[in-house]
C-alpha positions in Angstrom: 123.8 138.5 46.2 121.6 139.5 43.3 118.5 137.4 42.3 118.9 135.6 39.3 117.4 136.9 36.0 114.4 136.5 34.8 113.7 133.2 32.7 112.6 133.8 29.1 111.3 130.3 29.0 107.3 131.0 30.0 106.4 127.6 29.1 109.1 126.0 30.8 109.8 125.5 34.4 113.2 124.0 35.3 114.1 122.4 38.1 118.3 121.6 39.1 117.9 118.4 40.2 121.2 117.4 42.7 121.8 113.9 43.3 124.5 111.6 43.6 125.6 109.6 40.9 129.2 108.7 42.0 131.2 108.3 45.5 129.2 106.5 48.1 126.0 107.7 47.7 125.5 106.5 43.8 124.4 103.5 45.3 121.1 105.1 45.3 121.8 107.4 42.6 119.7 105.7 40.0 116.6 105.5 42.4 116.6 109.6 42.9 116.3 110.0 39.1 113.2 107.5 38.4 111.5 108.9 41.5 111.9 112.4 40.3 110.9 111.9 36.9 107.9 110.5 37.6 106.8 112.7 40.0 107.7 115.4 37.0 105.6 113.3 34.5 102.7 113.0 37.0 102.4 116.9 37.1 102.9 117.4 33.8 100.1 115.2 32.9 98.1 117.6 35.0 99.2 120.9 33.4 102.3 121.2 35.3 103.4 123.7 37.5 101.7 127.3 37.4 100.7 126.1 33.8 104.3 125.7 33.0 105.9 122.2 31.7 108.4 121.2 34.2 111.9 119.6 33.4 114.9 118.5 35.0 118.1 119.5 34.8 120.5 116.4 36.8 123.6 117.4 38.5 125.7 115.3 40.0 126.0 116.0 43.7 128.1 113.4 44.2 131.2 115.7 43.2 132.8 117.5 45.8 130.9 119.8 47.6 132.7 122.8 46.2 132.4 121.6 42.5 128.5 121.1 43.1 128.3 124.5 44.1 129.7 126.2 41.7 128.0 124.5 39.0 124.1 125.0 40.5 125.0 128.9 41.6 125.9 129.3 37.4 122.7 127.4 36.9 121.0 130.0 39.1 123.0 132.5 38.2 122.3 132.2 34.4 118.6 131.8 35.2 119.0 128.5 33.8 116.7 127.0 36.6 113.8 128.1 38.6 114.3 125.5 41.2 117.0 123.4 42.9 115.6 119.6 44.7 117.2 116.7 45.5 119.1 114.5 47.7 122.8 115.2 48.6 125.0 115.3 51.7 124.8 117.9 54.2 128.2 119.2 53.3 127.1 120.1 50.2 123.9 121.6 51.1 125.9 124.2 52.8 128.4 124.4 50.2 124.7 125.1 48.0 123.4 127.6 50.6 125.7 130.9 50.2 125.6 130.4 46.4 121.1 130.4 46.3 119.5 130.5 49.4 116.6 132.9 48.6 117.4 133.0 44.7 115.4 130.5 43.9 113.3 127.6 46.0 115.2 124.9 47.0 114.2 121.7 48.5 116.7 119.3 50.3 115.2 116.1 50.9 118.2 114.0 52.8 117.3 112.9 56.0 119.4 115.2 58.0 120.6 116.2 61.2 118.3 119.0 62.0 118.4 122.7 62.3 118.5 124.1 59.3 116.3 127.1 59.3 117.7 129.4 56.1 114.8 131.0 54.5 113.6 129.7 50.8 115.4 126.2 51.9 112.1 123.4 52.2 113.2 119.7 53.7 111.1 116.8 53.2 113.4 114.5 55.1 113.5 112.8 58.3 115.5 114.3 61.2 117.1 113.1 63.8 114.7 115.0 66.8 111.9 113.1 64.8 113.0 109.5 64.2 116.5 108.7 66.4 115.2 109.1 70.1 112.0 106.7 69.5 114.0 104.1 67.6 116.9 103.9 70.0 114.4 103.8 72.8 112.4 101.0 70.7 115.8 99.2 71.0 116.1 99.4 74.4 112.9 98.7 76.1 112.8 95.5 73.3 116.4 94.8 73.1 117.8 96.0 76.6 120.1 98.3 74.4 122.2 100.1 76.5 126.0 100.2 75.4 125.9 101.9 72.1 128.7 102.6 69.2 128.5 105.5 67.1 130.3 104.7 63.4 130.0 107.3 60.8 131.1 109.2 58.0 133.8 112.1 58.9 131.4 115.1 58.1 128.4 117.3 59.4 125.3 115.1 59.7 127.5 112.6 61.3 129.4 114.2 63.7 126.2 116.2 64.6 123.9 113.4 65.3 126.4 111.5 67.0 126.2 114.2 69.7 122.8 114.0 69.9 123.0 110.2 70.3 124.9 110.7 73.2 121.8 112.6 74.7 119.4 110.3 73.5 121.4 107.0 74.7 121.3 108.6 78.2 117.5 109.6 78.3 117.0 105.7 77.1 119.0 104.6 80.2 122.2 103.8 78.5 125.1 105.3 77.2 127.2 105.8 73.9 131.0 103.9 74.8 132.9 105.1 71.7 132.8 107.3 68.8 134.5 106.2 65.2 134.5 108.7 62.5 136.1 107.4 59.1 136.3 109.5 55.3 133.8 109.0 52.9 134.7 106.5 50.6 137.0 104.1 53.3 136.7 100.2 52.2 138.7 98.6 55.4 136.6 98.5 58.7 139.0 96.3 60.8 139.9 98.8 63.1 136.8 100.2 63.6 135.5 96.6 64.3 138.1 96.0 66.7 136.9 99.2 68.5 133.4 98.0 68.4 134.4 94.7 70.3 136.6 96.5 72.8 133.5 98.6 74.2 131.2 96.0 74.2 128.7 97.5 72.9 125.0 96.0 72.4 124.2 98.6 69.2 126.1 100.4 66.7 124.1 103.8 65.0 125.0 103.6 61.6 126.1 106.9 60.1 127.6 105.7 57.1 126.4 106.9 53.4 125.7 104.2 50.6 128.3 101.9 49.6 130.2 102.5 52.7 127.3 101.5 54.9 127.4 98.3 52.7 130.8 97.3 53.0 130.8 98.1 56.8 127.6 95.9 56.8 129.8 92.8 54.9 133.1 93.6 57.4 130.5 93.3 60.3 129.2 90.4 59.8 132.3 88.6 58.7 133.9 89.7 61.8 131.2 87.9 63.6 129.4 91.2 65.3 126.2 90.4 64.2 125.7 87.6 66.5 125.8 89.5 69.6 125.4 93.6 68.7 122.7 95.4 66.7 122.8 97.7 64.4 120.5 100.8 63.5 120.9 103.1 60.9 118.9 106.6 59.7 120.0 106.5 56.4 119.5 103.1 54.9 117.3 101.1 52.1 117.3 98.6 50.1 119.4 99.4 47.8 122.1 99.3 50.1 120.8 95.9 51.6 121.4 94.8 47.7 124.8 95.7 47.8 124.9 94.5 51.4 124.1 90.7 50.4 121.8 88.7 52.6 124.9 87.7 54.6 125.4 91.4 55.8 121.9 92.1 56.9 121.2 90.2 59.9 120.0 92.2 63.4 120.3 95.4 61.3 117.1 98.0 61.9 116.7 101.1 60.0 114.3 104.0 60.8 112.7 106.2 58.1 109.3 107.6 56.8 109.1 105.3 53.8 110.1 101.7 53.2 109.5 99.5 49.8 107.2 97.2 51.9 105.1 100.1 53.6 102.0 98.0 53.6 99.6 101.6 53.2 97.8 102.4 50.1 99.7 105.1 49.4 102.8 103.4 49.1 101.1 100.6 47.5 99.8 102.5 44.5 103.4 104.6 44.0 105.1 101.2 44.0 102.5 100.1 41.0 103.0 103.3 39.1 106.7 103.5 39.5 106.8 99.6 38.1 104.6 100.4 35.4 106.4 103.4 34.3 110.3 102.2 35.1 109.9 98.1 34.0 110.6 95.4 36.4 114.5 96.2 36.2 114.0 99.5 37.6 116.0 100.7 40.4 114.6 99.5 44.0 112.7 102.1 45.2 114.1 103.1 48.9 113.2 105.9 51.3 116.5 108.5 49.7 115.5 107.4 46.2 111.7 108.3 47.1 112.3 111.7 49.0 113.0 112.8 45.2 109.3 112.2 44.7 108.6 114.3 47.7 110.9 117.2 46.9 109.3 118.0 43.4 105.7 117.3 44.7 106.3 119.6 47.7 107.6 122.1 45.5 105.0 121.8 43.2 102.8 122.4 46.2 104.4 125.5 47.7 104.4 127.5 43.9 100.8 126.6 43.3 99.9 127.9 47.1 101.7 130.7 46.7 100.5 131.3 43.2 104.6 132.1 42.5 108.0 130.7 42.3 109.0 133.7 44.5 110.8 132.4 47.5 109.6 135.1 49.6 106.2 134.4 48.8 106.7 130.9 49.2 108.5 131.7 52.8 104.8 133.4 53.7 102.5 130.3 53.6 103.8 129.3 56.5 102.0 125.7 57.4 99.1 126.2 54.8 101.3 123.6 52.6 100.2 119.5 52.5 99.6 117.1 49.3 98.9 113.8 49.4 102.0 111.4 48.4 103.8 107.8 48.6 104.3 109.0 52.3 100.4 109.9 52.9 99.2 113.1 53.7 102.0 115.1 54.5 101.9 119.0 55.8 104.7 121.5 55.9 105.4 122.6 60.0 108.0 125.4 58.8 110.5 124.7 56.7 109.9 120.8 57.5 107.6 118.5 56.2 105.7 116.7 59.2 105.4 113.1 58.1 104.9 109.4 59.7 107.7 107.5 60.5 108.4 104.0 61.2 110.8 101.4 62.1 111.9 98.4 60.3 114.2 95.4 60.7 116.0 93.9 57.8 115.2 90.7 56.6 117.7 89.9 53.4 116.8 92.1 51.2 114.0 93.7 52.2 112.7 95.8 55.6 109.5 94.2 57.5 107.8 97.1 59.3 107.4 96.3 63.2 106.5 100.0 64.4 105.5 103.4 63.8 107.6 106.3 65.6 
């Protein structure tokens, strides 16, 4: 595939910025675009990128995969944008991949099931090597977890982890009973309950994006689950407790590398400047909302290493890539960016912190 043209806008560096702002995932939606734009304001109050103003350019990657595709490879295509960041499924991220990989930079910041390893793609999110296999063991030395439930969403990072649960429920001394897999977008869980209760099972892992995770969450407890099976999930915040309600939220845990309540100064101070920018009504600043931050600052970081938005250059640092951010000083190992991560149980609507993986 050819490289994209060259931009005639020297004062002007653009990034695509891909997240959801319909299906499931628009829960969240609202939080990706605050996060990004001030991590975009911040630079630009410093000079910017390479001297260059940056900008965004939003794109909804909540469309089908396909649609989302096709309209960042014309971005690209057109030389329309420099860059590509943001947080979207999986199944799009490999929808993106054939259309840019090695165009242009492009840094996917979903928490994600691991593996992916295409040159000129970055990741800033959590994966499930990093975070799943300490949190379920957590569970079960605290808990005595051992019969788990996998329920998720019917696409890759689902069906992916969920084999790797299987692994990890065994080295933990337990085992994963069933496997539910519904579509994106499904608002009746009474089956899937019922399936829950039949294999007595201590935990469910959460696999579900957004709003589904919050009606799940509502259908649980209703159904009475709650009272005698946890839940954990890698892809929750509070924006999804919100649309939970406090009714929903009981023995739920999630695991991730940020959390509103991170009680470090790092996340202290982001949460002041995010308030003072975005008002008091701004969107509730989760862990997917804030990998936004993390995407542009990390790809800030990789063209001023590399002195170049050339993703072959960029490819050539290596692990000579760290900034310091909401998430403290983090360093890229890779293509990943090596970060803390912790555990937290849900209380209402907020996380309290009880460990770090």
């Amino acid at each position: 595939m050819r490289p994209a043209p060259p931009s005639d806008r020297s004062g002007t560096l653009l990034l695509a910025l891909v997240v959801p702002l319909q299906g499931p995932a628009g829960v969240f939606g609202p939080s990706c675009e605050s996060a990004a734009r001030l991590a975009v304001e911040e630079l630009n109050a410093v000079g910017g990128v390479l001297g260059r103003e940056v900008r965004l350019v939003t794109v909804d990657g909540g469309a089908p995969p396909a649609r989302v595709a096709a309209e960042v490879g014309a971005l690209v295509s057109l030389g329309a944008v420099d860059g590509v960041v943001g947080w979207h499924t999986s199944a799009v991220r490999q929808a993106l991949l054939p259309r840019i990989a090695g165009r242009v930079p492009y840094v996917y910041t979903a928490q994600y099931e691991g593996g992916e390893r295409t040159p000129g793609v970055f990741l800033t999110g959590e994966t499930d090597v990093a975070q799943l296999l300490p949190a379920m063991r957590v569970l079960a030395e605290a808990a005595g977890v051992r019969r788990w439930c996998t329920v998720g969403n019917d696409y890759v990072w689902p069906r992916v982890t969920a084999r790797t649960a299987r692994a990890y429920a065994r080295r933990c001394g337990g085992r994963v009973r069933d496997e539910v897999f519904v579509p994106l977008g499904t608002d009746g869980f009474g089956p899937v309950l019922r399936r829950i209760e039949r294999c007595e099972a201590d935990a469910v892992l959460m696999l579900l994006v957004g709003a589904d995770a919050a009606r799940f969450n509502r259908a649980f407890a209703a159904y009475g689950l709650h009272q005698r099976c946890l839940r954990l999930s890698t892809h929750m915040d509070e924006n999804i407790l919100l649309a939970t309600g406090a009714d929903g939220t009981d023995g739920l845990w999630a695991a991730a590398g940020f959390f509103e309540t991170l009680a470090t100064a790092e996340s202290l101070d982001f949460g002041a400047r995010h308030a003072a920018r975005f008002g008091v009504h701004a969107p509730v600043m989760g862990s997917l909302g804030e990998s936004c931050f993390e995407g542009v600052r990390l790809l800030a970081a990789l063209a001023e290493r590399a002195r170049s938005l050339d993703v072959r250059a960029m490819c050539a640092l290596g692990d000579a890539v760290s900034y310091e951010g909401p998430r403290g000083v983090v360093r890229l190992r890779g293509n990943h960016l090596a970060q803390r991560l912790y555990l937290a149980r849900a209380d209402a609507f907020d996380f309290h912190v009880v460990a770090q993986l």
